[in-house]
N, C-alpha and C positions, 0 to 999 in steps of 0.2 A: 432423432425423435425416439422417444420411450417405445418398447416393445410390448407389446399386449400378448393375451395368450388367445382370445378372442372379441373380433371387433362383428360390426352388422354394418349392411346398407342395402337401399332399397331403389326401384327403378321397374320401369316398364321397358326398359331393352330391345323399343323395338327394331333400329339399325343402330348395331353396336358402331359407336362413333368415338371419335378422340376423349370426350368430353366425359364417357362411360371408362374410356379406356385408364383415363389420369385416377377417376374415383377407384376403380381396380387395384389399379398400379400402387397406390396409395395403402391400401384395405391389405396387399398382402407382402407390402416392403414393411409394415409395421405389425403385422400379425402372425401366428399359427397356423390361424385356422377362422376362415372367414365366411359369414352367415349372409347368403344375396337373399332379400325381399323380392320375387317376378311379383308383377303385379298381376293377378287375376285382368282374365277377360273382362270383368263387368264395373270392375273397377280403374282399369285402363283408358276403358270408351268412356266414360262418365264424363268427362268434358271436353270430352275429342269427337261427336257424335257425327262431323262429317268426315270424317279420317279414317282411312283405311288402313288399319293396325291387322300385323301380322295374329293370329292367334295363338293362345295362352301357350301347347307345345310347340312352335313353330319357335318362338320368342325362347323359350325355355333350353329346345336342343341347339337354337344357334350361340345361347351364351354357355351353354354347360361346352359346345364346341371350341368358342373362345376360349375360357378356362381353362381347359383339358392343355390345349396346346401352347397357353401363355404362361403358367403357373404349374411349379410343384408342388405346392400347400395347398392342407385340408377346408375343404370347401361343401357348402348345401347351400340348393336353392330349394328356397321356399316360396310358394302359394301366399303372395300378400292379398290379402280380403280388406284389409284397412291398414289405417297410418303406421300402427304400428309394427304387428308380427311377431317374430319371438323376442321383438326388443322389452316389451313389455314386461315379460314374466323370464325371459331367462335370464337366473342371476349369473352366470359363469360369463356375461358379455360384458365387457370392461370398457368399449367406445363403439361410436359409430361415425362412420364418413359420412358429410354429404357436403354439397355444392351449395355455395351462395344462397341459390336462388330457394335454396329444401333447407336450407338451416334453419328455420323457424320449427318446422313437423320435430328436430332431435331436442330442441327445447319443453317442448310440450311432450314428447314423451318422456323427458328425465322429471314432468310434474306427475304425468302418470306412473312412473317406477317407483316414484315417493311413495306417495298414495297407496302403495302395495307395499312397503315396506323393503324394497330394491334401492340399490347404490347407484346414483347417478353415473349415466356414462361420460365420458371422456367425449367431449364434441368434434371433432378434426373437420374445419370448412375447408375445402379445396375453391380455389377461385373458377369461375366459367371458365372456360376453352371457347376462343375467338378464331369465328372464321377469318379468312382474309379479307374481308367486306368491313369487318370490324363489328358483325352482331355475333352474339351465342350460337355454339353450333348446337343443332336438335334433330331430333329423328323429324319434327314434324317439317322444317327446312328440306331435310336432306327428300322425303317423301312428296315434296312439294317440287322438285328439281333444283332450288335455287343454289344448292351445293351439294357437295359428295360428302362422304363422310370422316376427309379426312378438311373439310370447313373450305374444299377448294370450290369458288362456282361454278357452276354447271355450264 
């Protein structure tokens, strides 16, 4: 796969799980230097209102922890307030990952990068990560007990 000099993606991280772990793996086997979207607190609970989400630094120093110790390349996370982040306006971003289920949000941002006169990015969908059950693994499963976070059940 083509090398990029910088890609984005975005996520609420709340139990860093296989499924966080492949869009990662993906973001820095094809890149430089790679731009994470945390999703803000108020933008995380926004459809999770009975879920008990880690909070916004809690969520922050356990992925910049992952990072640290998985990866040698240059890395920021950023404060996601909305869809999109610095995919919007930074032109030096060439692609962004995301999964199946978020591929639509990097669609509608390369309408919004037009509209500002920015070069569409490069899409790269990675497929879900299936638990052994055969559903999608998620923090809100693994938060639930119904698996761990490597998709095994509880």
């Amino acid at each position: 796969m083509k090398k990029f000099s910088k890609v984005c993606l975005g996520g609420t991280f709340d139990q860093i799980h296989l499924g966080h772990k492949s869009l990662l793996e993906m973001a820095f086997s094809i890149s430089d230097e790679v731009i994470i979207g945390l999703t803000s607190d108020k933008r995380a609970t926004k459809n999770r209102r009975n879920e008990q989400l880690h909070k916004y630094k809690e969520r922050h120093d356990s992925l910049n922890d992952f990072l640290a110790n998985n990866f040698q390349k240059k890395y920021n996370i950023i404060e996601l307030n909305d869809n999109w982040g610095p995919g919007v306006f930074d032109k030096d971003l060439e692609a962004i990952i995301v999964s199946e289920e978020t591929e639509n949000v990097a669609f509608e941002l390369n309408i919004n990068r037009k509209s500002r006169n920015l070069g569409e990015l490069k899409i790269i969908t990675i497929p879900l990560i299936l638990a052994g059950d055969g559903k999608k693994i998620s923090s809100t499963r693994i938060r639930n007990s119904e698996i761990d976070v490597n998709g095994i059940q509880a």
